[in-house]
Short mmCIF file of the C-alpha atoms (twelve columns), coordinates in Angstrom:
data_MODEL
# 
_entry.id   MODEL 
# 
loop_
_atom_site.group_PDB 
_atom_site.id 
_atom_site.type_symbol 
_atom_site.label_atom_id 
_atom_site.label_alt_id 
_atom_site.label_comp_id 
_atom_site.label_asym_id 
_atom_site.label_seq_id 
_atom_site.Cartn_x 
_atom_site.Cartn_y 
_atom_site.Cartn_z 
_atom_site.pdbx_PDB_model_num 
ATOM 1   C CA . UNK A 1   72.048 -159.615 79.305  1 
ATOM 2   C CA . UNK A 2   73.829 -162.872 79.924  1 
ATOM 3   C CA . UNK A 3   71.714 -165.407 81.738  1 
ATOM 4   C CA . UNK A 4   72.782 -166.175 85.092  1 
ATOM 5   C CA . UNK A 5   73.506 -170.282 85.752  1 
ATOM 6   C CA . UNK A 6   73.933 -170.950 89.553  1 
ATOM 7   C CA . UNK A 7   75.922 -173.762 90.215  1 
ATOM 8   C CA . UNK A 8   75.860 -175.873 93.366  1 
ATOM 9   C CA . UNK A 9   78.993 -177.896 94.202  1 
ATOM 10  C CA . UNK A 10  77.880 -180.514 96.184  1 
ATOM 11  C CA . UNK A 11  80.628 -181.786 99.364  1 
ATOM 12  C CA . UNK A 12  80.894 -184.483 101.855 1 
ATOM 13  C CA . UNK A 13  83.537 -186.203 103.767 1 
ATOM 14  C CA . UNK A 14  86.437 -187.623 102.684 1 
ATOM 15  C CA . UNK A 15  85.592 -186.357 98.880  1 
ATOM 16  C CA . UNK A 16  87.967 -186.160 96.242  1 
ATOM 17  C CA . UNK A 17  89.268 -182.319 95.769  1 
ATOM 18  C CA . UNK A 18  90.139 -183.022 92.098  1 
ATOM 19  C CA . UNK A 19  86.945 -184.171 90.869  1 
ATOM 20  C CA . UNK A 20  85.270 -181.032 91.455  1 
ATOM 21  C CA . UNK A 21  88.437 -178.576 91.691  1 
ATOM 22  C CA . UNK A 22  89.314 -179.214 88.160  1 
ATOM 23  C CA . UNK A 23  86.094 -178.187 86.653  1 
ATOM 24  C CA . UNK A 24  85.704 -175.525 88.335  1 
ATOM 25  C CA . UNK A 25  89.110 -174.320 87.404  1 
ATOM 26  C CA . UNK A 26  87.153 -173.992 84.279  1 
ATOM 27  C CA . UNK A 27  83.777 -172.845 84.832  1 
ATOM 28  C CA . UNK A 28  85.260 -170.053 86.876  1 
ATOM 29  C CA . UNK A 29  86.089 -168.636 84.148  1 
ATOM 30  C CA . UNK A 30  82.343 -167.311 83.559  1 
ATOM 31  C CA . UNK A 31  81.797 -165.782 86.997  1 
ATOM 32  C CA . UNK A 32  81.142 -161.768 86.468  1 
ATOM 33  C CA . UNK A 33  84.538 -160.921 88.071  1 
ATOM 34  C CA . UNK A 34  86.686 -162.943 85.780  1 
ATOM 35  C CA . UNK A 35  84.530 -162.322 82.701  1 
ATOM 36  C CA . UNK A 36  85.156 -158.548 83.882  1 
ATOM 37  C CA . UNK A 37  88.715 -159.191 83.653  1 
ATOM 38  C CA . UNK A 38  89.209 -161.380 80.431  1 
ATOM 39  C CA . UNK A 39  91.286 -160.089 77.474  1 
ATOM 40  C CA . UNK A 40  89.090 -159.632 74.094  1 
ATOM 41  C CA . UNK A 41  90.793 -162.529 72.098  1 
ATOM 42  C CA . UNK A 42  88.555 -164.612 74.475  1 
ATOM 43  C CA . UNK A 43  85.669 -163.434 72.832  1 
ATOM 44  C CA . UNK A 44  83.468 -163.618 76.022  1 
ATOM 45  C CA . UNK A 45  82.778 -159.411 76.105  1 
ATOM 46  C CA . UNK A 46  79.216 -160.800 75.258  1 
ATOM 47  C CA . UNK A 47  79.261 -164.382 77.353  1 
ATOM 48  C CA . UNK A 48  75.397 -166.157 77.026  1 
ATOM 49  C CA . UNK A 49  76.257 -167.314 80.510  1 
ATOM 50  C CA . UNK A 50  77.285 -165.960 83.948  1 
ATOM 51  C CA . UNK A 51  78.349 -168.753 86.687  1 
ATOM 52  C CA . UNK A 52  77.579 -167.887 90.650  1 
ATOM 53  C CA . UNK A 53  78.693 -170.344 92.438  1 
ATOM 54  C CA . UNK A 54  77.350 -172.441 95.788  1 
ATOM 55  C CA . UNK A 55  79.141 -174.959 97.911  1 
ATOM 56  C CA . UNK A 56  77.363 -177.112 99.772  1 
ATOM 57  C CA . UNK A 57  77.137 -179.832 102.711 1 
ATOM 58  C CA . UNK A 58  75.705 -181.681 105.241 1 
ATOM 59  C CA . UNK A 59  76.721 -179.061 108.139 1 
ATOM 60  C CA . UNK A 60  78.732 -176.071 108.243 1 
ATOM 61  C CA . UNK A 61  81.416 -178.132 109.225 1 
ATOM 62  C CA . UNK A 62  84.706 -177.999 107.460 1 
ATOM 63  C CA . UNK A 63  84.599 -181.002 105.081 1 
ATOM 64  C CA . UNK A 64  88.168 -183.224 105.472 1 
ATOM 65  C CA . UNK A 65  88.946 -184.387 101.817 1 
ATOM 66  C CA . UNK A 66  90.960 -187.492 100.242 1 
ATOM 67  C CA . UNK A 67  93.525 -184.999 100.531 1 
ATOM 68  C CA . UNK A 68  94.657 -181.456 100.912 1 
ATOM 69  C CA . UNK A 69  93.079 -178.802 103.295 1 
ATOM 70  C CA . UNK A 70  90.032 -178.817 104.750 1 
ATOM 71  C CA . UNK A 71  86.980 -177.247 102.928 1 
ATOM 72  C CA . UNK A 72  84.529 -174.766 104.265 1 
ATOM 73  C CA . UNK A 73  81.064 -175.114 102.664 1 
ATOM 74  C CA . UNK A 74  79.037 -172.203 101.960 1 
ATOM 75  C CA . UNK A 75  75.592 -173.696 102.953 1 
ATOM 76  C CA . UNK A 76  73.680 -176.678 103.948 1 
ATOM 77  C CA . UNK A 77  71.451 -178.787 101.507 1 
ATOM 78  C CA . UNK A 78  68.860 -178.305 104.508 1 
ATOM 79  C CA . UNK A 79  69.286 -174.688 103.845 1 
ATOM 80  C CA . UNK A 80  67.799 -174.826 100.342 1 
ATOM 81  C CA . UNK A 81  64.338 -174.540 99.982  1 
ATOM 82  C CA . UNK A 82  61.749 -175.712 98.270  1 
ATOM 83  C CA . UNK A 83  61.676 -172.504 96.000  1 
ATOM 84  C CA . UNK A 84  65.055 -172.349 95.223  1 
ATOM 85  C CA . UNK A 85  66.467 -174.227 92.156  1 
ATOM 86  C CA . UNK A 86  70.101 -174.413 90.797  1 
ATOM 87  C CA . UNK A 87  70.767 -174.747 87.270  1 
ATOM 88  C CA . UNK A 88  73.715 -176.718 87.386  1 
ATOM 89  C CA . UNK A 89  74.470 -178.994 90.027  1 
ATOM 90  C CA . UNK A 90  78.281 -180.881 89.791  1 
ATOM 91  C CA . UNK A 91  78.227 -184.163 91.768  1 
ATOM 92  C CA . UNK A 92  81.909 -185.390 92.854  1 
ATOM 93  C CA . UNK A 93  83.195 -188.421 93.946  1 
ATOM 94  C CA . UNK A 94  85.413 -190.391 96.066  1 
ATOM 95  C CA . UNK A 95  85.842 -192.548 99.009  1 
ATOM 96  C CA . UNK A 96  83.004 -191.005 100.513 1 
ATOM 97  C CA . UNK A 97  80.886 -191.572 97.844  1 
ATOM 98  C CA . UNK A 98  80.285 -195.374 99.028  1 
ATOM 99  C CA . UNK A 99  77.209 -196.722 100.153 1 
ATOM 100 C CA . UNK A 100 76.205 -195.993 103.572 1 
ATOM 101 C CA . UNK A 101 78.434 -192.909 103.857 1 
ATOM 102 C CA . UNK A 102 76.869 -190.408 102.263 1 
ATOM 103 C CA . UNK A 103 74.687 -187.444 104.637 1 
ATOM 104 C CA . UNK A 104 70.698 -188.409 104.084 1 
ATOM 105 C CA . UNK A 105 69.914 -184.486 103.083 1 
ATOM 106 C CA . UNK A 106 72.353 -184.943 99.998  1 
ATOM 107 C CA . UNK A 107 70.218 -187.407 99.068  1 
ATOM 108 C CA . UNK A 108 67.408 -185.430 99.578  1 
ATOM 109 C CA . UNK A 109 69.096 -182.380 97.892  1 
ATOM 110 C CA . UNK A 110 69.420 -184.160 94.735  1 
ATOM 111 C CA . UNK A 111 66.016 -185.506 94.432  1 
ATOM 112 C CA . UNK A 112 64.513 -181.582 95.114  1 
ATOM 113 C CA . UNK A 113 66.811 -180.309 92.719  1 
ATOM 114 C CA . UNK A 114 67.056 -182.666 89.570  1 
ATOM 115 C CA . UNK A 115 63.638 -182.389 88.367  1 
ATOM 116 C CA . UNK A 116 64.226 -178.691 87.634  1 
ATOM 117 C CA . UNK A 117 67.574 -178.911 87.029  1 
ATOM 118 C CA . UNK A 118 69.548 -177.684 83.797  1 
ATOM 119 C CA . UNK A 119 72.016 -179.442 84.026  1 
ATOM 120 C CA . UNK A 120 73.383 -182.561 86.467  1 
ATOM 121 C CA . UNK A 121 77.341 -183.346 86.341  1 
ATOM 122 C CA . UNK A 122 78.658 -185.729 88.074  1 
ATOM 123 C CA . UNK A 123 82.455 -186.863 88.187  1 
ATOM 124 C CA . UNK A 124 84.389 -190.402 89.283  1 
ATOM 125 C CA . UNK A 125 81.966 -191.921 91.315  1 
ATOM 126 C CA . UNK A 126 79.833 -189.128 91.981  1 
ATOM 127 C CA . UNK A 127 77.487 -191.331 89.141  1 
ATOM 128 C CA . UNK A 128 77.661 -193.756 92.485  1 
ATOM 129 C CA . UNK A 129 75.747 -191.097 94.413  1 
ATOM 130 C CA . UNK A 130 73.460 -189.989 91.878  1 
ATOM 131 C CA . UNK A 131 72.557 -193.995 91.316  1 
ATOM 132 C CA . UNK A 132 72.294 -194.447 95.062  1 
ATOM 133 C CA . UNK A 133 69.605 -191.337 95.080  1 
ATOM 134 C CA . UNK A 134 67.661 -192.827 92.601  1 
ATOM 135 C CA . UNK A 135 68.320 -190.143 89.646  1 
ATOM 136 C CA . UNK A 136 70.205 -192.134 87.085  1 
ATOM 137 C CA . UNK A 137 67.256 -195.106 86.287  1 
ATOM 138 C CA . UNK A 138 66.670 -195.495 82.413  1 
ATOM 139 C CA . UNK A 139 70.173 -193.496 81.713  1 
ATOM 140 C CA . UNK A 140 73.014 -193.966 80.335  1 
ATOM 141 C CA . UNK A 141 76.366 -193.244 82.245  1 
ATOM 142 C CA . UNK A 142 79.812 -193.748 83.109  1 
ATOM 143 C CA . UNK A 143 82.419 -193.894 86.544  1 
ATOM 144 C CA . UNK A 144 85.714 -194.684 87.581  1 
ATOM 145 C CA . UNK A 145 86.658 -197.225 85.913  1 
ATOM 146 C CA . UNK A 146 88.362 -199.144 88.749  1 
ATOM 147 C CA . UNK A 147 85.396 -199.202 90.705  1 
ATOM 148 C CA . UNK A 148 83.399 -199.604 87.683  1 
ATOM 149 C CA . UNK A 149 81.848 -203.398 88.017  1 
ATOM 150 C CA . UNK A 150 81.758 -202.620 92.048  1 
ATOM 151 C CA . UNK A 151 79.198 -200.089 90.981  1 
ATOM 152 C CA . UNK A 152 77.737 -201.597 88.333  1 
ATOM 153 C CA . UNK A 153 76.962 -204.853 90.609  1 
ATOM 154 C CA . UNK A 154 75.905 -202.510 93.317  1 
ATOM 155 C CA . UNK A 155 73.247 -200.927 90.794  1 
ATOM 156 C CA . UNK A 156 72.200 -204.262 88.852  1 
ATOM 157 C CA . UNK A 157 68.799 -203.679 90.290  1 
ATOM 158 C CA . UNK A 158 68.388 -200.171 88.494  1 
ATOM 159 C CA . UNK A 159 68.019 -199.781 84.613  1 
ATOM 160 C CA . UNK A 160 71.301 -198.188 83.978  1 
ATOM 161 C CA . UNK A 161 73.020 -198.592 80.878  1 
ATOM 162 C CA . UNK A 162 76.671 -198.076 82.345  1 
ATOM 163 C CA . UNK A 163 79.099 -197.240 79.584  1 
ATOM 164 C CA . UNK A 164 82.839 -198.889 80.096  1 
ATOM 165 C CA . UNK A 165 84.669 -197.163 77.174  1 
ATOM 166 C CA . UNK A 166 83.840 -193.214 77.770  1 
ATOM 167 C CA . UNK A 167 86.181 -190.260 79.151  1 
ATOM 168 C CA . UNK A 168 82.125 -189.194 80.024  1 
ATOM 169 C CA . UNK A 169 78.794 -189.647 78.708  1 
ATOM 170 C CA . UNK A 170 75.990 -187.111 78.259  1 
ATOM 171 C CA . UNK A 171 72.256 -188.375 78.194  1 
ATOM 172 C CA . UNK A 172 70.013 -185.266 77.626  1 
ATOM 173 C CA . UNK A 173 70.797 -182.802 80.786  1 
ATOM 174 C CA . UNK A 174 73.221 -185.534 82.255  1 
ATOM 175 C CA . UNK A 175 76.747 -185.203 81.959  1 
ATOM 176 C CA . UNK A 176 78.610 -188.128 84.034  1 
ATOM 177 C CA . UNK A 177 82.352 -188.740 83.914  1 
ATOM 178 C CA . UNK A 178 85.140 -191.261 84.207  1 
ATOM 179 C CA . UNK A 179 87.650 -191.001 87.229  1 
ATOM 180 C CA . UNK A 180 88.904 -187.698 88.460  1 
ATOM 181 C CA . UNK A 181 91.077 -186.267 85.751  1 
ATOM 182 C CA . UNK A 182 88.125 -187.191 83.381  1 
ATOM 183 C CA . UNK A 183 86.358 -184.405 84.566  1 
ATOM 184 C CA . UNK A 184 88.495 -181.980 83.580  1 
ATOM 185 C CA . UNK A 185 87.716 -183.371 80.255  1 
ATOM 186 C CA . UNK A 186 84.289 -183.308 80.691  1 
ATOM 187 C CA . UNK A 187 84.577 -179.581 81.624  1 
ATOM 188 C CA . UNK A 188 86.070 -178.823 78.951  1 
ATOM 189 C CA . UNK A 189 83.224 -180.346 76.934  1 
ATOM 190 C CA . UNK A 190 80.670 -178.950 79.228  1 
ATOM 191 C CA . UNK A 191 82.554 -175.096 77.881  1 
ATOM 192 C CA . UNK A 192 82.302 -175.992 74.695  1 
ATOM 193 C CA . UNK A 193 78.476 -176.460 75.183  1 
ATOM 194 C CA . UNK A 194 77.821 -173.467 76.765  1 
ATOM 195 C CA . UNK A 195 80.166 -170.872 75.361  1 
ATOM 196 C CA . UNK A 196 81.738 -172.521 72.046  1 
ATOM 197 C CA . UNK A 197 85.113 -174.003 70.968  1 
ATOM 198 C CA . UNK A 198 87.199 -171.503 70.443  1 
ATOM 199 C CA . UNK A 199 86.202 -170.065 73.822  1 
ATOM 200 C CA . UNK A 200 86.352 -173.087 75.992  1 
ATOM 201 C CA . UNK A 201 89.483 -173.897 73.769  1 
ATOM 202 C CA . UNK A 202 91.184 -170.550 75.220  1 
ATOM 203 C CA . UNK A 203 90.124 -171.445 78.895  1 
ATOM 204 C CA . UNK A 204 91.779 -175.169 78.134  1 
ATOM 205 C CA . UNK A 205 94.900 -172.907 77.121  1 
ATOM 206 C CA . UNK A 206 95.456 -170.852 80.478  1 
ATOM 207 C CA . UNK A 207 94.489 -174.005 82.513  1 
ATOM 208 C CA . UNK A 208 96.987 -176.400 80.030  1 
ATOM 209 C CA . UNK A 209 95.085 -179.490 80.035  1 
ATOM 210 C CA . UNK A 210 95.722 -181.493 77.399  1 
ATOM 211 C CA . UNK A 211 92.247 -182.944 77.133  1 
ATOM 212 C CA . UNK A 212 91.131 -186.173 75.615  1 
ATOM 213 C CA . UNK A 213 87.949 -186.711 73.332  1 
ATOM 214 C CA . UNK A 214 84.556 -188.408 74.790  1 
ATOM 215 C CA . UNK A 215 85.852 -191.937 73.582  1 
ATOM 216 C CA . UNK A 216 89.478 -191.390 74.040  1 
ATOM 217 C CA . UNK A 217 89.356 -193.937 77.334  1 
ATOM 218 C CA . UNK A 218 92.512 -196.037 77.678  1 
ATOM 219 C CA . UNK A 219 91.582 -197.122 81.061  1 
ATOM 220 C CA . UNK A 220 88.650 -199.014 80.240  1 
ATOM 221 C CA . UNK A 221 91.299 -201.734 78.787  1 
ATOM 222 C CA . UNK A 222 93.418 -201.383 81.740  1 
ATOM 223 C CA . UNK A 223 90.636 -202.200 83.996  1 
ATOM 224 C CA . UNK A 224 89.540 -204.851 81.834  1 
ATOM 225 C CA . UNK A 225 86.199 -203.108 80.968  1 
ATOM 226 C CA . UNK A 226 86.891 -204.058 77.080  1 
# 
């Protein structure tokens, strides 16, 4: 039997859609009724994993993005108690992701969750969050690039080693990426992990993103980073 990996997709206002959409375009793919539904040249009949996923938020309330339509979450961080863990948690980012902005139970979320956590993603400045709950000290980790040194002075007081040349980093159970499209990257890596190449490598194929490897970052030298 496959083991089961719930995933919590963590929401607030004013998010980016991308930075968690286009992972999950992914990871979908290992959710029982797609995995139900794959053709055999995926070679998934006997998938390690199975992905249920959560949204969360703040309220109920329908979350306004960046951009695009309005989200409805699934549950509230409140709602999660203390004997429920997630194994993968996915941390976006985005305008909202600034100090002072983000909901105090997200906060409080992530510091229930992480210390039984499998796995903790985040994506674009979602690494901004994680660093303002405390979670990323004596780690090493990445962000948007544009808002890179913003971060990084924001943090100075933390001991994060912040990484200016990486499409995303990984540091044990952390998996932190550059800016939005990065985490599609990232994903793919994430697949890769979990299921194998030539699996995540057909998922990558039906999706078409032309992925980049971990050090593959030409926008650390357009910000100036290097």
């Amino acid at each position: 039997m496959p083991t089961v990996l719930k995933i919590a997709i963590c929401l607030f206002q004013d998010v980016t859609s991308l930075d968690y959409q286009g992972p999950m375009e992914q990871i979908v793919f290992l959710t029982a009724s797609n995995l139900a539904r794959l053709p055999k040249e995926f070679g998934l009949e006997d998938a390690p994993y199975v992905i249920e996923e959560t949204y969360l938020a703040a309220s109920e309330d329908p979350i306004h993005p960046a951009a695009g339509p309005r989200l409805l979450p699934d549950r509230t961080y409140d709602s999660v108690g203390a004997g429920e863990q997630f194994d993968v948690i996915l941390v976006p980012g985005g305008l909202g992701a600034e100090p002072g902005k983000i909901h105090p139970s997200l906060f409080a979320f992530l510091k229930r969750q992480t210390p039984g956590v499998k796995y903790l993603l985040s994506v674009c400045t979602g690494s901004w969050i994680l660093a303002q709950a405390g979670l990323l000290d004596g780690t090493r980790a990445t962000t948007n690039k544009a808002t890179f040194r913003v971060v990084q002075e924001h943090t100075k007081g933390q001991n994060i080693e912040w990484v200016p040349k990486a499409r995303w980093v990984v540091d044990g159970n952390y998996w932190t990426s550059s800016g939005v499209t990065a985490g599609i990257d990232m994903a793919n890596a994430f697949l890769v992990h979990l299921i194998g190449k030539p699996a995540a490598d057909k998922i990558r194929g039906v999706v078409e993103a032309a992925t980049k490897e971990q050090g593959d970052d030409e926008f650390a030298g357009f910000w100036g980073l290097v």
